[in-house]
C-alpha positions as CSV (number, residue, x, y, z in Angstrom):
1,X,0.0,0.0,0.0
2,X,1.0,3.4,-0.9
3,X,1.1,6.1,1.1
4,X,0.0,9.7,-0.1
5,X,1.1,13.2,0.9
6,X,-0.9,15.3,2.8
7,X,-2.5,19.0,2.0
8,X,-0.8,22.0,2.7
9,X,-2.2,25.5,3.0
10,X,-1.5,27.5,-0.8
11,X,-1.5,24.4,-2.4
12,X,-3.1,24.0,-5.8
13,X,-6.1,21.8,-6.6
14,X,-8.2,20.6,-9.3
15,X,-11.9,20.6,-9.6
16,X,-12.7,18.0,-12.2
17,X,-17.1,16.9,-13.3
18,X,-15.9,12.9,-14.5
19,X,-19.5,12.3,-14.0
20,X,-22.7,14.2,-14.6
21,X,-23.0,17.9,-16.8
22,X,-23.4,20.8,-14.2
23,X,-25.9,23.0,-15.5
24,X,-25.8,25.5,-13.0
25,X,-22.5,27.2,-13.5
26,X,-23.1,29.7,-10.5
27,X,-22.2,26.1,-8.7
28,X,-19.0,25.8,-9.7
29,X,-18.0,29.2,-8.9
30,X,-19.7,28.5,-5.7
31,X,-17.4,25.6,-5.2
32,X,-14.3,27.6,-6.2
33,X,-15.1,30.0,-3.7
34,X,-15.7,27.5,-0.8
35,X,-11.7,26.0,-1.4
36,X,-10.4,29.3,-1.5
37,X,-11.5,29.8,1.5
38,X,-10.5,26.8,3.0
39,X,-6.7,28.1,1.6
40,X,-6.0,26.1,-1.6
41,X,-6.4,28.0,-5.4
42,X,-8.1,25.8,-7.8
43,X,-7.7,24.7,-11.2
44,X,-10.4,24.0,-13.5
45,X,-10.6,20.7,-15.3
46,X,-11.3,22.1,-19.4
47,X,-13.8,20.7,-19.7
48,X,-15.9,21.1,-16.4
49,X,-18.3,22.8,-18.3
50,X,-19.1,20.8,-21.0
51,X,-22.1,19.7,-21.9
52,X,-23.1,15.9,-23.8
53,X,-26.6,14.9,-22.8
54,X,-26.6,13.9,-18.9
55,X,-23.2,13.8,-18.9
56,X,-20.3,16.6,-18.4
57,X,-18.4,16.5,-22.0
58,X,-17.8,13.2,-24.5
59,X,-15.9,10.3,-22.8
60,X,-12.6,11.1,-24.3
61,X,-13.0,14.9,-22.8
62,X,-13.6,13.7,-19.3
63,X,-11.0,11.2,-19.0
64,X,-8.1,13.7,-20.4
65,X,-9.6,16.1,-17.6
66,X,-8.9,13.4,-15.0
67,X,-5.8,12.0,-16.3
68,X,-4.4,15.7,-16.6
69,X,-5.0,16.2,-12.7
70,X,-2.9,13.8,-11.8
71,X,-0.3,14.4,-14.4
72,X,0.1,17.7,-13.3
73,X,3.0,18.2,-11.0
74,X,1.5,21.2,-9.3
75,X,-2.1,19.4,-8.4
76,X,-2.6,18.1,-4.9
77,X,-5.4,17.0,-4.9
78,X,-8.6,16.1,-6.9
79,X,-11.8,17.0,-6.1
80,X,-14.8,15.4,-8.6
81,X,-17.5,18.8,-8.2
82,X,-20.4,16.1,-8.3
83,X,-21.8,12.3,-9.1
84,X,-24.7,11.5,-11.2
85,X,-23.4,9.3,-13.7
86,X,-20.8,8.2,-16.3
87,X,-17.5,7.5,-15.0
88,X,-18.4,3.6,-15.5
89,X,-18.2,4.8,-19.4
90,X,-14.8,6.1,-18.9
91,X,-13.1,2.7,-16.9
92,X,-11.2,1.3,-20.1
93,X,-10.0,4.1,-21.2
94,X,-8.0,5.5,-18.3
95,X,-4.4,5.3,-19.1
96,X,-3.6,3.7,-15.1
97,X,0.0,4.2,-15.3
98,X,-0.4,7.6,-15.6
99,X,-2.6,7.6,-11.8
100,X,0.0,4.7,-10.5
101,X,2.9,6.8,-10.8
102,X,1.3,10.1,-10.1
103,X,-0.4,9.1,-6.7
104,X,-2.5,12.4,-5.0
105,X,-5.4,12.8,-2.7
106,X,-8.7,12.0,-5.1
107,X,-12.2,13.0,-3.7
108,X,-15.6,12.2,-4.5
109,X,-18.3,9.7,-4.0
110,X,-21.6,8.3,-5.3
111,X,-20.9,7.5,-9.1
112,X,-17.1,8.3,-8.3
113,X,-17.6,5.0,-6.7
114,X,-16.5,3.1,-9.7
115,X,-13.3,5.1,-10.0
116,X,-12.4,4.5,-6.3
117,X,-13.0,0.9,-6.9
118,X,-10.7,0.9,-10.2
119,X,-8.2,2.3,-8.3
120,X,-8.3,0.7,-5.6
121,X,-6.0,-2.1,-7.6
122,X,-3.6,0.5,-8.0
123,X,-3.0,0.2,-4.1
124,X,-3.8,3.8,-2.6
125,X,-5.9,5.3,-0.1
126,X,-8.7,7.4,-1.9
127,X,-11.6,9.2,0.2
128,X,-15.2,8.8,-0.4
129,X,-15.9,12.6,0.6
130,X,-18.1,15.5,0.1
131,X,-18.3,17.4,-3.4
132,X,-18.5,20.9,-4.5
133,X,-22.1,21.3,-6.0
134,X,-24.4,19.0,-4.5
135,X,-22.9,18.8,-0.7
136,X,-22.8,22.8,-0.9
137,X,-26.2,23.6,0.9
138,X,-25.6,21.1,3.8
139,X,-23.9,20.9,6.8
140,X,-20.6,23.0,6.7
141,X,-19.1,20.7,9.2
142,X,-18.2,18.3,6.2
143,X,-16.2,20.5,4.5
144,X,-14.4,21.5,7.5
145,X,-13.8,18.0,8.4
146,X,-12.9,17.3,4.9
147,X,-10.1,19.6,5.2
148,X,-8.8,18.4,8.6
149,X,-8.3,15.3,8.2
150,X,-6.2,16.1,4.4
151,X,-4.2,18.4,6.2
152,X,-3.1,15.7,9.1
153,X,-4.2,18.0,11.3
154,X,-6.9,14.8,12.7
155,X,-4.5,11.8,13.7
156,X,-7.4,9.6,14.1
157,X,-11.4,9.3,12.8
158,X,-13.6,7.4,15.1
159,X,-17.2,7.0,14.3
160,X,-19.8,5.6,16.7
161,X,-21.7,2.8,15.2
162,X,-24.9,1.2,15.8
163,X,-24.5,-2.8,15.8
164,X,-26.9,-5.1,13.7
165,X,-24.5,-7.3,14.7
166,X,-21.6,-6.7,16.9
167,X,-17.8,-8.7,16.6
168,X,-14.5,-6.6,16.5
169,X,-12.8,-6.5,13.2
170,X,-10.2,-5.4,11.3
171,X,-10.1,-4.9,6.9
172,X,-9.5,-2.7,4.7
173,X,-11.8,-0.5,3.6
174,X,-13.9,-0.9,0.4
175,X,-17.1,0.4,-0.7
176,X,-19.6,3.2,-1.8
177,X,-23.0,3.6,-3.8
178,X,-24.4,0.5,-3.6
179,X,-26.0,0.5,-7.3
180,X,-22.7,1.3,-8.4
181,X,-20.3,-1.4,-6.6
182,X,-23.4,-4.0,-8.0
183,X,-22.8,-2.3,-11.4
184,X,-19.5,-3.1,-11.4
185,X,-19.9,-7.5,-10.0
186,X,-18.0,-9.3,-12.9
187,X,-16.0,-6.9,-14.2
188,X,-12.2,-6.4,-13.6
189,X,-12.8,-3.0,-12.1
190,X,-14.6,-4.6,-8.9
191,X,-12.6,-3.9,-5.5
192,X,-10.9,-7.2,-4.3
193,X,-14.0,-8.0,-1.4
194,X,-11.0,-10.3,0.5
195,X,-10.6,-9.4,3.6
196,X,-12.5,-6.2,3.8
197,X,-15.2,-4.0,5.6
198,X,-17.5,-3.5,3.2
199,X,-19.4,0.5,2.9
200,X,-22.3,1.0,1.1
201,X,-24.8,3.7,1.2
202,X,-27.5,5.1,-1.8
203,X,-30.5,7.4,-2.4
204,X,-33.9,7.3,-3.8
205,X,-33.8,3.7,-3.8
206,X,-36.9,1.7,-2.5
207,X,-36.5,-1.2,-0.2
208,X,-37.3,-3.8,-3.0
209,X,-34.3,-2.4,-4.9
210,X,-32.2,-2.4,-1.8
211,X,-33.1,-6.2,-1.2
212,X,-32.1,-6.6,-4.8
213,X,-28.6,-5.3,-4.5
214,X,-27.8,-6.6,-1.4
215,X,-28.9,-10.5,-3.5
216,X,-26.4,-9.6,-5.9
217,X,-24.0,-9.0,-2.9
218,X,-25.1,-12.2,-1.4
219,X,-25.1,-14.5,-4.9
220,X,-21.8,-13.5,-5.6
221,X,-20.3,-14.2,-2.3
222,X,-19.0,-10.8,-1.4
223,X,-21.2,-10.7,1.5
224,X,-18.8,-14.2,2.5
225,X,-15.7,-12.9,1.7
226,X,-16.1,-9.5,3.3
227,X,-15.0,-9.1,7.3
228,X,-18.3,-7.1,7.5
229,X,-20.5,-4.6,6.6
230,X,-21.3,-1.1,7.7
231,X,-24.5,0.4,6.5
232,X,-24.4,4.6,6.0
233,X,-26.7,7.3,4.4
234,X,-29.6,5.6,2.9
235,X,-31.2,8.5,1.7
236,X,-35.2,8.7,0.6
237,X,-35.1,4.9,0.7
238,X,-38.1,4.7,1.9
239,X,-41.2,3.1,-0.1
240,X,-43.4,5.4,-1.8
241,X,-46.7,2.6,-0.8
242,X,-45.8,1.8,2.5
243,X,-49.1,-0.5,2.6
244,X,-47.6,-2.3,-0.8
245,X,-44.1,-2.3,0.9
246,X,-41.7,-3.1,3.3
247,X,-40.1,-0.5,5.6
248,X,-36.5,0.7,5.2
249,X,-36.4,-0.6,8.9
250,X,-36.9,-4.5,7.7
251,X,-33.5,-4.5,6.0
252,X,-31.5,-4.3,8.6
253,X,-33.2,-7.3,10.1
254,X,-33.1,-9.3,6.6
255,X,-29.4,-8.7,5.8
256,X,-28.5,-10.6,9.0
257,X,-30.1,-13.5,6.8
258,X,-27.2,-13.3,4.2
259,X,-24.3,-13.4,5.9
260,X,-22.8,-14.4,9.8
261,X,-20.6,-11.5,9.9
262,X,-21.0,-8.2,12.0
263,X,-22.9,-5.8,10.5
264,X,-23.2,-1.9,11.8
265,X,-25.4,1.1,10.6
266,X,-25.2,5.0,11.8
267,X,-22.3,5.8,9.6
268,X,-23.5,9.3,8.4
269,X,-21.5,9.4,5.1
270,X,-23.8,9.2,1.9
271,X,-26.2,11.4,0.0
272,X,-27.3,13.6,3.5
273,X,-27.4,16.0,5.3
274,X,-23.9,15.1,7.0
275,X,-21.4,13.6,4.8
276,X,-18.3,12.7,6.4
277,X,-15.2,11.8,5.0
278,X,-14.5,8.2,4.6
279,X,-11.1,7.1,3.7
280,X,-11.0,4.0,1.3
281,X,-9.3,1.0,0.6
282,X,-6.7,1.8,4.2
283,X,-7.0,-0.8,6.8
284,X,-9.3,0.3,9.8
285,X,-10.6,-1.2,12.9
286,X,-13.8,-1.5,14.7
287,X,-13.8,-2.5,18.0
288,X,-16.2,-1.8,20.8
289,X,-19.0,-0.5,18.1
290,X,-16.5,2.6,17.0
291,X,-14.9,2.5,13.7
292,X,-11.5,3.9,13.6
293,X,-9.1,4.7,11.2
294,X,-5.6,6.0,11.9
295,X,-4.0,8.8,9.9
296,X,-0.6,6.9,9.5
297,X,-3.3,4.4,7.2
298,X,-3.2,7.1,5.1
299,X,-0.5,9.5,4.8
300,X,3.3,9.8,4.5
301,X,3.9,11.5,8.0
């Protein structure tokens, strides 16, 4: 495992849109405005106002924006500005030397899930973490957290959990949108499950959908290889029927039916209100229903 270097105050760093177009543009100079004041100047990505359909510029245009951020020598870090969809479009056709020799700090989450899990084969932590247009409304605390932790200036996150099912553990941490890690079952961009806690969290998903995924989980024996599971945001996942429906509620008791392993909730990182950073594919602990992840996981010191 690589280690990555830390932020420092003045540093440069890029705003890239892998994903979905923004079609507000007052958003991104919103989100400029937010990291400037957190210290850091920004650079643009070229095309992060580009516009093809749903998505933010052709393919080829959004893959030479991300490649380019962590070619440049300058660049810190990488901060995707939102999710949506389309970086499962752009998986063959990242150049992965390029990242592998270039490592940095790389932000984002929801469909930036599927480039956390391609990279996580390049062995380096990556942070499933707020983003500059649609986390900008909510709770400032995640930007400032954000910020603390990249800087070192944290030595340790510890999150309270709530058990499903308690047992102390330790794995390395894998995860994200759940629609997006089952999008990706099958294909060689899927994290290695070995050995791992497994994070998933989504939005505007009813429970039917939710039991769905969490099948595909089960079917392809991920939820057998994993050390366990930690459940976060599951945003609007309620049913729209509730008489025609199960509750959000019942899942938790059904996914104890698909696997022995421990199995927590109350991690607020996800599509809410509070977002907090989560750093990926590092080893972490849980013991005594908190999980905790040391800096030194993470960073060169």
């Amino acid at each position: 495992m690589s280690l990555i270097k830390k932020l420092n105050k003045g540093d440069k760093v890029s705003l890239i849109a892998p994903a979905g177009a923004i079609f507000n543009d007052e958003l991104i100079k919103k989100s400029i405005q937010i990291i400037n004041e957190f210290g850091y100047s920004v650079k643009l990505g070229k095309n992060i106002n580009s516009k093809y359909g749903y998505l933010a510029g052709e393919d080829n245009k959004r893959v030479e924006d991300l490649i380019d951020a962590f070619k440049d020598k300058e660049v810190k870090a990488i901060f995707c500005i939102r999710g949506g969809y389309g970086t499962i479009r752009l998986l063959d056709k990242i150049n992965y030397n390029v990242i592998k020799n270039n490592k940095k700090i790389f932000v984002g989450y929801s469909d930036i899930t599927s480039l956390h899990a391609s990279f996580s084969h390049l062995d380096f932590p990556t942070f499933h973490g707020p983003m500059f247009s649609y986390d900008i409304f909510k709770n400032n605390d995640n930007y400032n957290l954000l910020f603390e932790f990249l800087e070192g200036r944290i030595d340790k996150l510890n999150y309270a959990l709530t058990p499903i099912r308690e047992g102390n553990i330790e794995g390395k941490i894998v995860g994200g949108n759940l629609c997006v890690l089952c999008s990706l079952i099958g294909t060689q961009y899927q994290y290695k499950f070995k050995n791992s806690i497994l994070f998933i969290e989504e939005i505007n998903e009813e429970p039917y959908k939710i039991d769905r995924f969490l099948n595909q989980l089960y079917h392809s024996n991920i939820l057998n290889e994993v050390e366990g599971i930690i459940l976060g945001s599951f945003t609007n996942c309620n049913p729209e029927d509730k008489n025609r429906s199960f509750s959000f509620e019942y899942i938790y008791e059904y996914i104890k039916e698909l696997t022995t392993k421990p199995i927590y909730f109350g991690l607020q990182s996800g599509h809410d209100y509070t977002n907090k950073l989560l750093p990926l594919n590092i080893t972490a602990k849980i013991i005594d229903n908190k999980l905790i992840i040391n800096k030194g996981e993470v960073f060169i010191d």
